[in-house]
C-alpha atoms as one frame of an Amber mdcrd trajectory, in Angstrom:
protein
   0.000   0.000   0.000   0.825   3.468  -0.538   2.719   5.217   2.645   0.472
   7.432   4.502   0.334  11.157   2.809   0.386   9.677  -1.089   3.332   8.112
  -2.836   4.154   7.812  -6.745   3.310   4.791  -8.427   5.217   4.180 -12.463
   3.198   2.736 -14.929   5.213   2.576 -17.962   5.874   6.190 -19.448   4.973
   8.380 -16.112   4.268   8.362 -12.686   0.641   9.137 -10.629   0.678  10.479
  -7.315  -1.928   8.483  -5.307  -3.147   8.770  -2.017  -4.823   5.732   0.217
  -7.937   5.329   2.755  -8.577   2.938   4.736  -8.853  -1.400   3.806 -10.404
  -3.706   2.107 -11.477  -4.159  -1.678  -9.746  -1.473  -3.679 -11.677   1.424
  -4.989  -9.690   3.491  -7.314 -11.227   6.853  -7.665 -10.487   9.334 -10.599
 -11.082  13.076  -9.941 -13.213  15.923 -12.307 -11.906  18.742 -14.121  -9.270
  18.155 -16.066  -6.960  19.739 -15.035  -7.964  19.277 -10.663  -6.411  16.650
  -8.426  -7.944  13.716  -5.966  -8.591  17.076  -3.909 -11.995  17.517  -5.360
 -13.274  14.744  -3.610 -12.258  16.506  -0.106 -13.143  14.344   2.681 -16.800
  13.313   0.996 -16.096   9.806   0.194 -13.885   9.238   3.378 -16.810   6.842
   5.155 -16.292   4.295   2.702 -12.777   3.593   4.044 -14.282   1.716   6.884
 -15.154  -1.118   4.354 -12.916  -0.354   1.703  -9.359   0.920   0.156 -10.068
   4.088  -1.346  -6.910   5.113  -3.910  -7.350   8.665  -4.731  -5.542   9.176
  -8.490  -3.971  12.479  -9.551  -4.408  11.446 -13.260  -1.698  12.085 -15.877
   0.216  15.270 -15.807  -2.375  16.663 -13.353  -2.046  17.353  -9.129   1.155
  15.831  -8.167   1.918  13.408 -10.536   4.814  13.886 -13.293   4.551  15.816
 -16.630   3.601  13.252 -19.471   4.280  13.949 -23.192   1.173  16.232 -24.398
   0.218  14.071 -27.331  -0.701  11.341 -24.127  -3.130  13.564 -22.644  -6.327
  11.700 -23.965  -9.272  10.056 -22.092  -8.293   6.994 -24.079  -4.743   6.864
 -22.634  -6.037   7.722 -19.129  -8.472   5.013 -19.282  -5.377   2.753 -20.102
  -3.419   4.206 -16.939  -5.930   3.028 -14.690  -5.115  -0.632 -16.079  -1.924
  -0.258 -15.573  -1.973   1.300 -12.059  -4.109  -1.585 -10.976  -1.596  -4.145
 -12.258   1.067  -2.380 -10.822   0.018  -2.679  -7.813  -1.458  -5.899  -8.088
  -5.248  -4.856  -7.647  -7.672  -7.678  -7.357 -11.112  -7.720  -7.662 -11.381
  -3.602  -7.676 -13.877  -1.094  -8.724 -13.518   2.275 -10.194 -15.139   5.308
  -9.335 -15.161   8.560 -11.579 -16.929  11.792 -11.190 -17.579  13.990 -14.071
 -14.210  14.576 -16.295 -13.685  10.986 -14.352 -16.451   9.391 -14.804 -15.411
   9.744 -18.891 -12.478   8.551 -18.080 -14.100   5.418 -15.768 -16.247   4.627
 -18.888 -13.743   4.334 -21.685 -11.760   2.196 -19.485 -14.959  -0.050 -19.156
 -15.147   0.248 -23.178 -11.449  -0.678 -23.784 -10.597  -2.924 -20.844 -13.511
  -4.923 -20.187 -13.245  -7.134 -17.579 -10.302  -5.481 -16.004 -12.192  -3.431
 -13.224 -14.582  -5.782 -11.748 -17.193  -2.731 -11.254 -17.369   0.446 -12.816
 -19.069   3.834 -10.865 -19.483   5.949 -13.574 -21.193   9.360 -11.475 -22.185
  12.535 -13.565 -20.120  11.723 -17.090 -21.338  11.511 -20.142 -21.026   8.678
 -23.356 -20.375  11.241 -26.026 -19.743  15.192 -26.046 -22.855  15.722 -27.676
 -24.380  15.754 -24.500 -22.061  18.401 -23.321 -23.685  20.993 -25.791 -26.197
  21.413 -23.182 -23.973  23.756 -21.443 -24.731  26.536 -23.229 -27.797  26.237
 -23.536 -27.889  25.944 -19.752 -25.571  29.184 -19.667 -27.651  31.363 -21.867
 -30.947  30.613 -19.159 -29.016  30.705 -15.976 -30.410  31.787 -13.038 -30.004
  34.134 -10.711 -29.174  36.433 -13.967 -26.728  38.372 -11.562 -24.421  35.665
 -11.151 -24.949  34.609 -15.098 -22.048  36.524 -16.226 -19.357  35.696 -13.795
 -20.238  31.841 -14.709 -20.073  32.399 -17.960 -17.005  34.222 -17.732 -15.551
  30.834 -16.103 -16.331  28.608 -18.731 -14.531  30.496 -21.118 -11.555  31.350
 -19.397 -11.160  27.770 -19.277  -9.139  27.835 -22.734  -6.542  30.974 -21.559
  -6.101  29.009 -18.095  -2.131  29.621 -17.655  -1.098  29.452 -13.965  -3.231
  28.344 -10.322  -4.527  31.490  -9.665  -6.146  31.058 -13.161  -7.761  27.936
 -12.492  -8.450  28.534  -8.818 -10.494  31.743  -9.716 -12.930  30.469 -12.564
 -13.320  27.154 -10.454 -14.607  29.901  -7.827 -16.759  31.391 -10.190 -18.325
  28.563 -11.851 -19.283  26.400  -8.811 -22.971  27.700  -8.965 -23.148  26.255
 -12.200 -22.594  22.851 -10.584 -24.896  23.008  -7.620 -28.510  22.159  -7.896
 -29.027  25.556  -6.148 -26.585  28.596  -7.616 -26.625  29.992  -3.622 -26.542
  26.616  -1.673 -24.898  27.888   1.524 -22.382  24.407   1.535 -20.501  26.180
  -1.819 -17.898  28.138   0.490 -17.214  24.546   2.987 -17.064  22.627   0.133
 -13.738  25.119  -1.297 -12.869  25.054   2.689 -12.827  21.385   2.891 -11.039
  20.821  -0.547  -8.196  23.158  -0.490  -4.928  22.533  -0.809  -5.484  21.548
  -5.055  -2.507  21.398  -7.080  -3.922  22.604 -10.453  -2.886  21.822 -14.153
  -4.054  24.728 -15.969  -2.308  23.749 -19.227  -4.498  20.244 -19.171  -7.487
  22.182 -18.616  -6.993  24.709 -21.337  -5.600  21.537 -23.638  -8.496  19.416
 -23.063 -11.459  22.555 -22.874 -10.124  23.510 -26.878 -10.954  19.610 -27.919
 -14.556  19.266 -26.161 -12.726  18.151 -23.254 -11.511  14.961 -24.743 -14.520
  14.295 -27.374 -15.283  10.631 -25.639 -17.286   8.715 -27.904 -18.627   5.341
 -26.741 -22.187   5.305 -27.247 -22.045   2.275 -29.782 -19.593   0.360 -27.680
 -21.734   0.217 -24.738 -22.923  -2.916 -25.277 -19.347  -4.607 -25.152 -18.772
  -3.583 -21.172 -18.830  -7.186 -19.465 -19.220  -6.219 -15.485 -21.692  -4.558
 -13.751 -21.890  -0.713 -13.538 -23.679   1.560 -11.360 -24.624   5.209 -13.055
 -25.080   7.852 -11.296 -26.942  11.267 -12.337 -28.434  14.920 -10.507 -31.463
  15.787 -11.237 -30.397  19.338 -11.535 -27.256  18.766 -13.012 -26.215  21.297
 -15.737 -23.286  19.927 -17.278 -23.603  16.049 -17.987 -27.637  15.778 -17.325
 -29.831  12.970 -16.600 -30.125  12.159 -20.456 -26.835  11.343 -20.779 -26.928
   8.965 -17.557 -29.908   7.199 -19.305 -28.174   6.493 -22.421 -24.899   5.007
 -20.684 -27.467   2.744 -18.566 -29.080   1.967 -21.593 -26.481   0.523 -23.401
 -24.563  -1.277 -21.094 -26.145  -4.925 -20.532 -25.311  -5.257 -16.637 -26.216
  -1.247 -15.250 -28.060   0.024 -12.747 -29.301   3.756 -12.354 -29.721   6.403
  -9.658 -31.085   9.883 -10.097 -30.482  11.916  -6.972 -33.383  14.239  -7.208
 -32.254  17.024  -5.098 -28.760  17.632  -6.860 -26.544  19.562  -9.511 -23.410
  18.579 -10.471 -22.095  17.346  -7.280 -23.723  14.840  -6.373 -21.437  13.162
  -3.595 -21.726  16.807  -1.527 -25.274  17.834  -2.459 -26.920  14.513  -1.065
 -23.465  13.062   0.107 -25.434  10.703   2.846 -27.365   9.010   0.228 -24.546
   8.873  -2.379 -22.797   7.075  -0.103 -25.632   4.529   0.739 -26.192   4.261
  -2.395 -22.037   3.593  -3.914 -21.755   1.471  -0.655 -24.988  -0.394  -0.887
 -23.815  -1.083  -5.191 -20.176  -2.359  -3.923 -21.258  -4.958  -1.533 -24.127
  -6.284  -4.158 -21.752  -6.814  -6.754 -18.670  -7.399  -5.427 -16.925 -10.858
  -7.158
């Protein structure tokens, strides 16, 4: 296991920084963004180290782990990191867990590596970046209208992103974009409870110019071999419940949860129940 703090792992061309929870089955969890680190999560998922391993990834060239050749910074390659990770550290019987810009990467790995995770947690991604498109339309109509420019603003400062301050400030700004509720009072603890980020604003800006890594899987659905759990907010203005539906539609073995009372962030909005409900999936199925 990885010493207490986070420790590098090499899979082949680079090295991830990962940090470890608790024991039992692994559960290999792949932050948002890109371009954020295993920070995002904050302390959220942290009851679910009572039953299991929980292996926060910085994911290629991003928090802590080392620079990686830019022509390897595809969802395609990360998906293929997490294989390699797993093997490296001789990983049996694990799950992964992705959120967002991870939960793209969680579902091409189920694509290309079937049978390699033994569950897949795939919570507010989406199959294809047509679903993304709904962004702006969600942009144009959001409310409060006084806040509509700053987020706005965010979302395309994403592509000029240079240094931290750059990333920390539109993140900032475009967090009431994510919540089901633009003023939810838990936006400030959530940036209390996950600072300390180590930001890559050059994979942010690399991956927002190329419709943040164009993932296309909807026809290869049907290939993914072990069970997946989906995972969707209601509110969610980035990778909505439509999208959710069509990744449990295709896959043969999926289940589906809508959390009715959340945006974006599912795991803070309703973070009792999306535990419950990840914990509840990983006993089920576990091999």
């Amino acid at each position: 296991m990885i010493e207490p703090g986070g420790g590098y792992v090499a899979i082949g061309d680079t090295r991830l920084f990962v940090v470890e929870r608790g024991r039992g089955d692994p559960l290999v969890i792949l932050h948002g963004g890109p371009g954020l680190d295993h920070h995002m999560f904050g302390d959220y998922l942290d009851p679910l180290a009572e039953r299991y391993r929980l292996i926060f990834v910085d994911q290629r060239s991003q928090g802590k782990s080392d620079r990686a050749p830019e022509d390897t910074w595809t969802i395609r390659q990360m998906a293929a990191d997490v294989v390699s990770l797993a093997r490296s550290q001789h990983l049996e019987g694990y799950a992964v867990l992705g959120h967002s810009f991870g939960a793209m990467v969680a579902l091409q790995n189920a694509v290309d590596h079937p049978g390699e995770a033994a569950l897949s947690i795939i919570s507010c991604g989406v199959p294809s970046a047509e679903y993304l498109k709904v962004v702006d339309e969600n942009l144009q109509r959001f409310e409060p209208e006084s806040l509509r420019a700053q987020v706005t603003s965010s979302w395309e400062r994403e592509t000029g992103a240079t240094t931290q301050e750059d990333v920390e400030s539109l993140l900032n700004d475009q967090l009431p974009f994510h919540f089901g509720d633009p003023l939810d009072p838990r936006i400030p603890e959530y940036e209390t409870r996950t600072a300390g980020a180590v930001y890559a604003p050059d994979v942010l800006s690399y991956f927002a110019r190329q419709e943040y890594g164009g993932i296309e899987v909807v026809d290869r659905l049907s290939g993914v071999s072990h069970p997946v759990l989906v995972l969707a907010g209601r509110k969610d203005r980035t990778c909505g419940v439509a999208a959710a539906e069509a990744i449990a539609a295709g896959i043969p073995d999926a289940e589906l949860t809508i959390f009715e009372h959340s945006g974006h962030m599912t795991f803070v909005e309703e973070n009792e129940r999306y535990l419950s409900v990840v914990g509840d999936f990983l006993q089920r199925r576990a091999p």
